[in-house]
Residue frames as qw, qx, qy, qz and C-alpha x, y, z in Angstrom:
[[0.433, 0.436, -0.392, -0.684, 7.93, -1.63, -3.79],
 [0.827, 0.124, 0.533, -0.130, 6.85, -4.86, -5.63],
 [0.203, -0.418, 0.753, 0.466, 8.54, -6.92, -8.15],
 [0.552, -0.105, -0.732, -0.385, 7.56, -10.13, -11.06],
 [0.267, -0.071, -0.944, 0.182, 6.47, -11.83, -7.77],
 [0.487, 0.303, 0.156, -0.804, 3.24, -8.96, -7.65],
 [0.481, 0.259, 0.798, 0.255, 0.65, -10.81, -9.63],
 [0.188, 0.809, 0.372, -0.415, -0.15, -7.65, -11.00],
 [0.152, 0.864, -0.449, -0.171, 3.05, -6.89, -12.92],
 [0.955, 0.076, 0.278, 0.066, 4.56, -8.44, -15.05],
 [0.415, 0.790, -0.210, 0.401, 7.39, -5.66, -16.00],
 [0.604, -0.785, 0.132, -0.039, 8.75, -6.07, -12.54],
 [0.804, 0.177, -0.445, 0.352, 12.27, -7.44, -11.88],
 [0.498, -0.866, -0.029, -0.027, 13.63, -7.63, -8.47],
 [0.646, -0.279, 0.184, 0.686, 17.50, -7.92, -9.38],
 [0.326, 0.503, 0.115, 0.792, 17.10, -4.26, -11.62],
 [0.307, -0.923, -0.139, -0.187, 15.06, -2.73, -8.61],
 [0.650, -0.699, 0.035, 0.298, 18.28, -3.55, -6.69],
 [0.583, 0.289, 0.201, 0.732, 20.58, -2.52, -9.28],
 [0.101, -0.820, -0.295, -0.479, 18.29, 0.74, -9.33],
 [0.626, -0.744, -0.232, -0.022, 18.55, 0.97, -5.54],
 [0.603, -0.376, 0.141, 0.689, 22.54, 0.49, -4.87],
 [0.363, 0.520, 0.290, 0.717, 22.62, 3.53, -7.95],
 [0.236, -0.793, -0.384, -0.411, 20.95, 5.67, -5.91],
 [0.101, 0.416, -0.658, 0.620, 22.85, 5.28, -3.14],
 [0.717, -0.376, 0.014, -0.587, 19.77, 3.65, -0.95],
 [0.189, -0.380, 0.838, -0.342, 20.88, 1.73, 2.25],
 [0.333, 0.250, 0.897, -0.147, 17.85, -1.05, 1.98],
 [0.471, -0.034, -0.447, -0.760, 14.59, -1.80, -0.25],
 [0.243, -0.027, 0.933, -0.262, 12.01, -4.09, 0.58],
 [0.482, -0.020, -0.640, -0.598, 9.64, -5.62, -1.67],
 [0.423, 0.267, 0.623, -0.602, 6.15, -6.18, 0.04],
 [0.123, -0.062, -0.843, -0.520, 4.57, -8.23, -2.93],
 [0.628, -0.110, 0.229, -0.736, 0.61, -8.31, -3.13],
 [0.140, -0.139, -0.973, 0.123, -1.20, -10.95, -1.21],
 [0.390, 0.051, -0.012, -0.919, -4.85, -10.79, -2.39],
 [0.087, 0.048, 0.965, 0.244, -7.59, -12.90, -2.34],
 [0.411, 0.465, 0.325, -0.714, -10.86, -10.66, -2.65],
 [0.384, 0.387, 0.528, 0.652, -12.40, -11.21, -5.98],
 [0.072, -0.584, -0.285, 0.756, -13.52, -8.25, -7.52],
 [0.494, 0.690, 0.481, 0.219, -15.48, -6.55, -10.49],
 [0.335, -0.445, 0.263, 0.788, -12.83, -4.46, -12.46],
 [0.437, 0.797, -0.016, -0.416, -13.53, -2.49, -16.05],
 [0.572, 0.278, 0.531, 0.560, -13.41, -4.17, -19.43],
 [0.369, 0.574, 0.367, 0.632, -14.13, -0.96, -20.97],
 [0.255, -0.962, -0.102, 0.000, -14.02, 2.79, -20.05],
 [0.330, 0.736, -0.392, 0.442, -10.79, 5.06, -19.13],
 [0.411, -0.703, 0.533, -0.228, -10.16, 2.53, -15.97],
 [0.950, 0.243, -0.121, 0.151, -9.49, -0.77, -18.40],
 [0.365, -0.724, 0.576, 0.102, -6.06, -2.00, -16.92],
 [0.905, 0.206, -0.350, -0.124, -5.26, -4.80, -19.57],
 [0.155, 0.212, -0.898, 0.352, -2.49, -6.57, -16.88],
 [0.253, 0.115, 0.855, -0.437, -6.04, -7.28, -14.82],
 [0.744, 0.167, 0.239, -0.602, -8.69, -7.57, -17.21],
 [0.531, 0.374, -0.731, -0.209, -6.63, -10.54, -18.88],
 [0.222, 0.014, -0.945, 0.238, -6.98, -12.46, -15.76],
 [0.526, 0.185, 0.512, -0.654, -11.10, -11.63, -15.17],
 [0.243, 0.306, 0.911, 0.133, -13.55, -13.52, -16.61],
 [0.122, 0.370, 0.571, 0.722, -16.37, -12.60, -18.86],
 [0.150, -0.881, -0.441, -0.081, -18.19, -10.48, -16.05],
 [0.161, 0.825, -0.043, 0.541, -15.28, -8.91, -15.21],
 [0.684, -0.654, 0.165, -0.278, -14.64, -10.00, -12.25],
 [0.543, 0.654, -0.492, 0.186, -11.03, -10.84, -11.13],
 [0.972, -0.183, -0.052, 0.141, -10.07, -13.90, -9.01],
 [0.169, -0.814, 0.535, 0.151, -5.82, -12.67, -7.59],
 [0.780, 0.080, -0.617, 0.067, -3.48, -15.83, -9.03],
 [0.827, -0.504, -0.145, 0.200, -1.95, -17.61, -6.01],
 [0.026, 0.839, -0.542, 0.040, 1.69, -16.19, -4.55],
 [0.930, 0.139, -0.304, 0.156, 4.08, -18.39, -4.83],
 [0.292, -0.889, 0.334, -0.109, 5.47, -17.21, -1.38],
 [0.818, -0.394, 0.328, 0.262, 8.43, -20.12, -1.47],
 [0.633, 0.308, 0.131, 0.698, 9.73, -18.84, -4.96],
 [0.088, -0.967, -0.039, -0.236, 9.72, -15.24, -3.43],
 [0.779, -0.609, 0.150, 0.002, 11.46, -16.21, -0.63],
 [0.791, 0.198, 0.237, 0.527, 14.32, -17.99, -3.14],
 [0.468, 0.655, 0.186, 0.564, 14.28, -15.00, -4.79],
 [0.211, -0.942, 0.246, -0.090, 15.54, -12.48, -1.92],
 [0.815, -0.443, 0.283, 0.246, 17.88, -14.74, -0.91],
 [0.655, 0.257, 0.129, 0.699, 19.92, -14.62, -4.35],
 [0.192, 0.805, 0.013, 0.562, 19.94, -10.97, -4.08],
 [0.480, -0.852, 0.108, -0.177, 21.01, -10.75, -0.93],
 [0.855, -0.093, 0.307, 0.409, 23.67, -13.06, -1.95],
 [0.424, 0.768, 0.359, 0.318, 24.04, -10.31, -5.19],
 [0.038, -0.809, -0.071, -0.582, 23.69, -7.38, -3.34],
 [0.607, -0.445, -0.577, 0.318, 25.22, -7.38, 0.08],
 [0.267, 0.087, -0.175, 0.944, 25.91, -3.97, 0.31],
 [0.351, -0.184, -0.114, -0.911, 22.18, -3.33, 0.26],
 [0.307, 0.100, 0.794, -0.514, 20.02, -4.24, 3.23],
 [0.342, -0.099, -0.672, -0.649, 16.92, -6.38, 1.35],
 [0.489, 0.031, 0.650, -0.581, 13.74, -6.82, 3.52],
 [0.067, -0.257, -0.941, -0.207, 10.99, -9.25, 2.56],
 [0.291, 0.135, 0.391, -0.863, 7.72, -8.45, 2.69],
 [0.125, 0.281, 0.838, 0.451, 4.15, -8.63, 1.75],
 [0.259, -0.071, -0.146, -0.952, 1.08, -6.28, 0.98],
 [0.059, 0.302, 0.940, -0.150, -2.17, -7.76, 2.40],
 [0.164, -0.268, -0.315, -0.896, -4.71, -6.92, 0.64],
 [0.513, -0.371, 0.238, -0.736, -7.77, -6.78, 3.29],
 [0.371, 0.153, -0.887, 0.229, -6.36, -9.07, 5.97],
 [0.456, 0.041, 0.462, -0.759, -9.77, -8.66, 8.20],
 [0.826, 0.118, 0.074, -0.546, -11.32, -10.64, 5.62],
 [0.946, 0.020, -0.320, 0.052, -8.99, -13.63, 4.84],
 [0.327, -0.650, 0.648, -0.224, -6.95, -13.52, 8.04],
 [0.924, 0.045, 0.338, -0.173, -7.29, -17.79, 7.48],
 [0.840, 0.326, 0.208, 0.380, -5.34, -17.91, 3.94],
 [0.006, 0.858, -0.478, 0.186, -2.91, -15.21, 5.11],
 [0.385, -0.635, 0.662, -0.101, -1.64, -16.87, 7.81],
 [0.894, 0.036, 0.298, 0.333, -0.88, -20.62, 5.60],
 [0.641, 0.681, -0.117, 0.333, 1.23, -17.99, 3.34],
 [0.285, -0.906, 0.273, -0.156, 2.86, -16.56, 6.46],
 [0.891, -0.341, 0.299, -0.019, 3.79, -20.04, 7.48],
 [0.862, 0.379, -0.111, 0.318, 6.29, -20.98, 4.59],
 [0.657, 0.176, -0.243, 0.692, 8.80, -18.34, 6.03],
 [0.127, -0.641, -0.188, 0.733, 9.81, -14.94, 7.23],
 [0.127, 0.823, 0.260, 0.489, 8.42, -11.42, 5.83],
 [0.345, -0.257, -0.364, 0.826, 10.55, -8.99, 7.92],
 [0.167, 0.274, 0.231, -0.919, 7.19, -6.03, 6.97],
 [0.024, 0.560, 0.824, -0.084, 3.85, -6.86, 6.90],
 [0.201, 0.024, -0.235, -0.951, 1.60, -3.96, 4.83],
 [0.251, 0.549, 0.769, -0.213, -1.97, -4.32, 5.86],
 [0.215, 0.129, -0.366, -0.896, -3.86, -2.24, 2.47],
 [0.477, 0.431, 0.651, -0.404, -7.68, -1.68, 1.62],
 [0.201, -0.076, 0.604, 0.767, -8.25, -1.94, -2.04],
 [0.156, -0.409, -0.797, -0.415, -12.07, -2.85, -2.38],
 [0.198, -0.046, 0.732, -0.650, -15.14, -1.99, -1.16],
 [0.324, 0.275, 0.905, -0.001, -18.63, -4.01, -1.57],
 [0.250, 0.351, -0.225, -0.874, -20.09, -2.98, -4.26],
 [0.798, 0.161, -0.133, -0.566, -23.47, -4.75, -6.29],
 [0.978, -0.176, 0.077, -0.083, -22.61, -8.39, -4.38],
 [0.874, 0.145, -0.195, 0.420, -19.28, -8.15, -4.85],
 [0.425, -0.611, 0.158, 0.649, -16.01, -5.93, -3.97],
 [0.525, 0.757, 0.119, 0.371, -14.95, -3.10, -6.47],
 [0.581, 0.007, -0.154, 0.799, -12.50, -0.37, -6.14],
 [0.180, 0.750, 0.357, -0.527, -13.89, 3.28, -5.29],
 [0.019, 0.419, -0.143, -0.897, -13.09, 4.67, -8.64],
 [0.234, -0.305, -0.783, -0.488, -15.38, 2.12, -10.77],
 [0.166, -0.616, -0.707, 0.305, -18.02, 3.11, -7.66],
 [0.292, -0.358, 0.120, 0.879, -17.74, 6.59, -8.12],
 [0.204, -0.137, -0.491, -0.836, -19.91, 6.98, -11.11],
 [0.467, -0.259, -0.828, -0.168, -22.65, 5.23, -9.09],
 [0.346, -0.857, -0.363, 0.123, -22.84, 7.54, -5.77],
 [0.157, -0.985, 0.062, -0.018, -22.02, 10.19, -4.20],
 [0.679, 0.149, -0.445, 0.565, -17.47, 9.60, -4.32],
 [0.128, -0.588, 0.412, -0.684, -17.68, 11.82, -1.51],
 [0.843, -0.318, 0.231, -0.369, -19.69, 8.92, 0.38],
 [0.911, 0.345, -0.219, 0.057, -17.63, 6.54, -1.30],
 [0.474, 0.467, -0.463, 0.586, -14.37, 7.96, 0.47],
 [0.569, -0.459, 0.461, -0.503, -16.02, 8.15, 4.30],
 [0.955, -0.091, 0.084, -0.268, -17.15, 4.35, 3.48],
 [0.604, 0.650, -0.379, 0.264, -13.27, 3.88, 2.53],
 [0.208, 0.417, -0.613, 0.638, -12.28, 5.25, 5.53],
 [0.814, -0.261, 0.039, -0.517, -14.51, 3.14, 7.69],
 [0.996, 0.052, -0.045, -0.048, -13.61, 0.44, 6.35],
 [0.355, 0.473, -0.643, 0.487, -9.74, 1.34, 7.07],
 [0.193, -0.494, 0.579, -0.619, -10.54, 1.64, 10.48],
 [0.948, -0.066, 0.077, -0.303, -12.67, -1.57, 10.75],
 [0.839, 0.423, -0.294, 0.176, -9.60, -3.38, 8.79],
 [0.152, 0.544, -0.512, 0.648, -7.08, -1.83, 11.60],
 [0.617, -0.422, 0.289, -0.598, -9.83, -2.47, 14.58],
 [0.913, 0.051, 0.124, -0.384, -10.33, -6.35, 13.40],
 [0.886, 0.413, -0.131, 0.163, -6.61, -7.35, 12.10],
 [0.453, -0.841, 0.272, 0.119, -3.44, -7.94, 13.95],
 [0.929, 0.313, 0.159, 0.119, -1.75, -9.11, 11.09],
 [0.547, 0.569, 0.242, 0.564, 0.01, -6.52, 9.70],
 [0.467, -0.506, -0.166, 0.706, 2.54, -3.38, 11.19],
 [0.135, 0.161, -0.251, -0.945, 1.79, -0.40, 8.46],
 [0.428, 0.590, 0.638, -0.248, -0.79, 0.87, 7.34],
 [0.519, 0.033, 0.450, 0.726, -0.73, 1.50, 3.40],
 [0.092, 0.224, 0.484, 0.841, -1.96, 4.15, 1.39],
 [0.155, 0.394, 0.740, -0.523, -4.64, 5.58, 3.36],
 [0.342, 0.623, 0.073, -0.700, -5.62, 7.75, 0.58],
 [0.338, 0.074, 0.859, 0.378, -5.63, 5.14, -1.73],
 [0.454, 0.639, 0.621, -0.019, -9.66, 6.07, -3.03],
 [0.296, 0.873, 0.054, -0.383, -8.10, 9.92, -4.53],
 [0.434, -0.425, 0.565, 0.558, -5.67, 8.48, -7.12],
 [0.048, -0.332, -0.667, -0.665, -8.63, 8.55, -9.74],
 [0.041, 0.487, 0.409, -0.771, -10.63, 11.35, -7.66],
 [0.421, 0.645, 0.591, 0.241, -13.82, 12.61, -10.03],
 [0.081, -0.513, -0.286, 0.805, -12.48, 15.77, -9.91],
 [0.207, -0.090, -0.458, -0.860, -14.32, 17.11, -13.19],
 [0.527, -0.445, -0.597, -0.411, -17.54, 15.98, -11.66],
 [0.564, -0.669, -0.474, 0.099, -16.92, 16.67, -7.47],
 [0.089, 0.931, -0.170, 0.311, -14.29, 19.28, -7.65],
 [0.376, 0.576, -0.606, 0.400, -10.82, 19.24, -6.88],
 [0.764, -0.266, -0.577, 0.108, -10.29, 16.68, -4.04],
 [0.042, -0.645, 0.387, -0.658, -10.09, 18.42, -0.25],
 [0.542, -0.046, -0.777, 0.317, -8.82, 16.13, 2.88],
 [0.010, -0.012, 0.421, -0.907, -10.51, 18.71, 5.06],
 [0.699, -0.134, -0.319, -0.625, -13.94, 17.22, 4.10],
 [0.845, -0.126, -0.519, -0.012, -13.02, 14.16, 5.41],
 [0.078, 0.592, -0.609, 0.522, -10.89, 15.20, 8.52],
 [0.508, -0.476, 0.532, -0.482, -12.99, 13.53, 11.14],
 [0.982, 0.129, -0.060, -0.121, -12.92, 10.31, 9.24],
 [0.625, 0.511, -0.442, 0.390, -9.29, 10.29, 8.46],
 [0.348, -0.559, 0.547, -0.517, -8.67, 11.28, 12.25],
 [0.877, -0.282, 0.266, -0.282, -10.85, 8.46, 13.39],
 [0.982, 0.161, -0.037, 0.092, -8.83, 5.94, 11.23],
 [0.281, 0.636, -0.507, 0.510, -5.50, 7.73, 11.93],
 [0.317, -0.567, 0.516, -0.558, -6.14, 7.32, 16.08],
 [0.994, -0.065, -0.068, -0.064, -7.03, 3.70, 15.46],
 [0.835, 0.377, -0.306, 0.259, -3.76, 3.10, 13.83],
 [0.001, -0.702, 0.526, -0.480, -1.82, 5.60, 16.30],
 [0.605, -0.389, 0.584, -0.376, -3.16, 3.16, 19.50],
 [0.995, 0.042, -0.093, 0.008, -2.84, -0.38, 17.63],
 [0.483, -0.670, 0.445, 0.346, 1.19, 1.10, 17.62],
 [0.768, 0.307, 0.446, 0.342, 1.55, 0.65, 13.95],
 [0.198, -0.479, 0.171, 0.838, 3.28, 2.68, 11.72],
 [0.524, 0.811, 0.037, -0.257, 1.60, 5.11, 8.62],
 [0.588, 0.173, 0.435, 0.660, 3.23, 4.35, 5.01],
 [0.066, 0.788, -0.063, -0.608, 3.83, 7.53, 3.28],
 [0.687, 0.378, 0.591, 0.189, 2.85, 6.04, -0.04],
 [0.041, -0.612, 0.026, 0.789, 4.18, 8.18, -2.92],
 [0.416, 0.348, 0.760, 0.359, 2.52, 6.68, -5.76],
 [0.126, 0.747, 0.264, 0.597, 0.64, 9.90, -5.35],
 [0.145, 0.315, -0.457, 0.819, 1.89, 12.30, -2.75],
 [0.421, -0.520, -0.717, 0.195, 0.39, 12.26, 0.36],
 [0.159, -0.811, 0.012, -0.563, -1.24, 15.94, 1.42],
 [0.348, 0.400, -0.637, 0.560, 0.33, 17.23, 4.11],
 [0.617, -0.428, 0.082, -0.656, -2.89, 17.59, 6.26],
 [0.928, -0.283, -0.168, -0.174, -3.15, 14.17, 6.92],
 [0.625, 0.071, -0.478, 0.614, 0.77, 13.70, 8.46],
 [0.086, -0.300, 0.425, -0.850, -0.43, 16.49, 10.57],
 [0.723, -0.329, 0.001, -0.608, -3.36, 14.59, 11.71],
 [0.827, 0.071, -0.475, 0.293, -1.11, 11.50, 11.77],
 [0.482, 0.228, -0.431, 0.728, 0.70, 13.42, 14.31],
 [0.339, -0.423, -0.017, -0.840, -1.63, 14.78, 15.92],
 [0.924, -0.139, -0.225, -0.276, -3.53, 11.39, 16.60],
 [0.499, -0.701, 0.502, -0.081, -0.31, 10.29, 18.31],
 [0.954, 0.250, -0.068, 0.152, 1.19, 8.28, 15.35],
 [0.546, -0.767, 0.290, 0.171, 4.52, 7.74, 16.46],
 [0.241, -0.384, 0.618, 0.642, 6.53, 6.71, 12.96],
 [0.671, 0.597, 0.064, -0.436, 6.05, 6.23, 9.60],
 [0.601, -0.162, 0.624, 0.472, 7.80, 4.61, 6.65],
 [0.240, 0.552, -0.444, -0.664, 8.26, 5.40, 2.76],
 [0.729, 0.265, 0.623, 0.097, 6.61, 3.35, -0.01],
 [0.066, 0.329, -0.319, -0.886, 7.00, 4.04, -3.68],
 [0.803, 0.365, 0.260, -0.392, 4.00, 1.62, -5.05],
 [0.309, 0.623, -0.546, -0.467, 6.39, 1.22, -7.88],
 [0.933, 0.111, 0.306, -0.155, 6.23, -1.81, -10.37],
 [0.852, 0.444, 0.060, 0.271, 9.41, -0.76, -12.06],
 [0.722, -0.194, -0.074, 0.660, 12.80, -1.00, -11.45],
 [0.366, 0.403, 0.039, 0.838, 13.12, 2.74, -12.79],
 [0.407, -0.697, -0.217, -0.550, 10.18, 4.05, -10.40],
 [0.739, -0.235, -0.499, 0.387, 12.70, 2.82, -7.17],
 [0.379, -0.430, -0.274, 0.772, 12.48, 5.75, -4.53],
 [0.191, 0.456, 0.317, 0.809, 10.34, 7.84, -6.81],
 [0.388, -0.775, -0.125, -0.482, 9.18, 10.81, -4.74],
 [0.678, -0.403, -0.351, 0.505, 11.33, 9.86, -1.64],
 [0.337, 0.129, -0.081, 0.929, 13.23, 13.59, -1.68],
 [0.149, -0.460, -0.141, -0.864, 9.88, 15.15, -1.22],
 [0.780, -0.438, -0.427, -0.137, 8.31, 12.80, 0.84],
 [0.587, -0.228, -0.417, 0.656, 11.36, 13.31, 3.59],
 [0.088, 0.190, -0.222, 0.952, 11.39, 16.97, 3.31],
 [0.519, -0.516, -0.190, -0.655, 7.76, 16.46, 4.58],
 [0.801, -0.195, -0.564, 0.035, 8.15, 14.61, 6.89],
 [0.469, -0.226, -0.424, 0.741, 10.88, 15.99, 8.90],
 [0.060, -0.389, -0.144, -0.908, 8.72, 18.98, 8.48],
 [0.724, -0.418, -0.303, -0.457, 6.00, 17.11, 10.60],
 [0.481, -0.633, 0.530, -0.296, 8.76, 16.07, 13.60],
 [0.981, -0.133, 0.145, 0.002, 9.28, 12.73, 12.07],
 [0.205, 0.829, -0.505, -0.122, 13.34, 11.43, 11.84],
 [0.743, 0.251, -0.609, -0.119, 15.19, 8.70, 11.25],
 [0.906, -0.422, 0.018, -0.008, 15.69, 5.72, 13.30],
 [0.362, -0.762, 0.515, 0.151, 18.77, 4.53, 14.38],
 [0.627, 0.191, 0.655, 0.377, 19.09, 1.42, 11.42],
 [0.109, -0.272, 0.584, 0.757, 19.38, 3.03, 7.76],
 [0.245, -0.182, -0.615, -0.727, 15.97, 0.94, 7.14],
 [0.024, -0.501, -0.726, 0.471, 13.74, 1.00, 10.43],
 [0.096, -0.877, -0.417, -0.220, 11.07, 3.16, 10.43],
 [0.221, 0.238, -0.308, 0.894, 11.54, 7.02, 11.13],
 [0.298, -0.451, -0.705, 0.460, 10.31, 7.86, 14.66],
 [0.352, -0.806, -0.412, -0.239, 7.94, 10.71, 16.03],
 [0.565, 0.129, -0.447, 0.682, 10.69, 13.17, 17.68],
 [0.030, 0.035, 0.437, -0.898, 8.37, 15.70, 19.65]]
């Protein structure tokens, strides 16, 4: 999940996520903060205005990430793990397409350790710059818009050895047109999603089961299919109350799809047949 140390959020807090976490009962968390440095042209107006990111674009709209301040992160696990010892705390960080600034990753890498490296596609080029698909979307076809998505996963997977999950593959249907292309269906897109699924299976990385919005089950069965061999659990969450939201369904799929736990509490679960 991600904390204050997202530049996106600014409701985070990573000593209530762990408060949140040890409530639950949950052996580990791990806070994979975004590291972004695309700019990109986001909506001042319309029904995808985010006002946490159009405060930090400029007057076209276009939004410049701030820097991470990966040495106060770093501080900051450390007191919680001091805090919290009952609860296993990974580091981490979200790269936001690490194919294109593999260069000003790796000086953030340098300051320390990240024990899980999230390699995520947020953008894609859009009139000279980088947008998200759902401000593209009114502009073409969002069916094209989601193949060129999943291209551009598998390019981002083909070209980057940064990074050991892959996040949210289905990142482009969380603002799907459906009043204007009809109810989103992963079975349009199968041989794309394959292709970018059998990348990831042979690079030996593992699929995030992102549950910001559930994740259809097709694609864990193509995940499995494709010879992915584990997965892991994200919630996306920016707030301490959203800690493990959707986790109860997300397992019962899972083990539904042959996948079970590892032998640590917060490894990845493994591919059992």
């Amino acid at each position: 999940m991600h904390s204050e140390w997202s530049w996106d959020t600014s409701a985070g807090d990573m000593e209530q996520s762990c408060v949140r976490a040890v409530e639950l009962g949950l052996p580990a968390i791990s806070f994979t903060e975004h590291l972004d440095h695309t700019v990109w042209r986001i909506a001042l107006e319309g029904p995808y205005v985010m006002d946490n990111l159009s405060a930090l674009a400029d007057a076209d709209g276009l939004l410049t990430p701030p820097a991470f301040d990966a040495a106060g992160y770093l501080a900051a696990i450390e007191r919680c793990r001091e805090r919290f010892p009952q609860l296993r705390i990974l580091s981490g960080l979200e790269l936001g397409e690490p194919h294109r600034h593999a260069d000003q990753i790796a000086r953030v890498l340098a300051v320390g350790r990240f024990d899980r490296l999230l390699g995520s596609l947020h953008t894609l080029p859009d009139r000279e710059t980088f947008a998200e698909p759902w401000l593209i979307y009114p502009d073409r076809d969002p069916h094209e818009v989601v193949r060129d998505y999943l291209a551009e996963v598998a390019a981002m997977v083909s070209t980057s050895d940064t990074f050991s999950v892959l996040a949210h593959i289905d990142y482009p249907v969380r603002f799907w047109p459906a009043g204007n292309a009809g109810p989103f269906d992963p079975a349009v897109f199968e041989d794309e999603f394959r292709h970018a699924l059998r990348l990831t299976a042979q690079s030996g990385r593992a699929l995030e089961v992102n549950t910001r919005l559930p994740l259809h089950a097709a694609v864990l069965t193509w995940w499995h299919e494709e010879g992915g061999d584990a997965i892991t659990f994200g919630s996306d969450a920016h707030l301490p109350a959203l800690v493990g939201h959707g986790f109860a369904e997300a397992v019962q799929m899972a083990e539904a799809h042959g996948f079970r736990p590892g032998e640590s509490p917060y490894g990845l679960w493994a591919r059992t047949g």
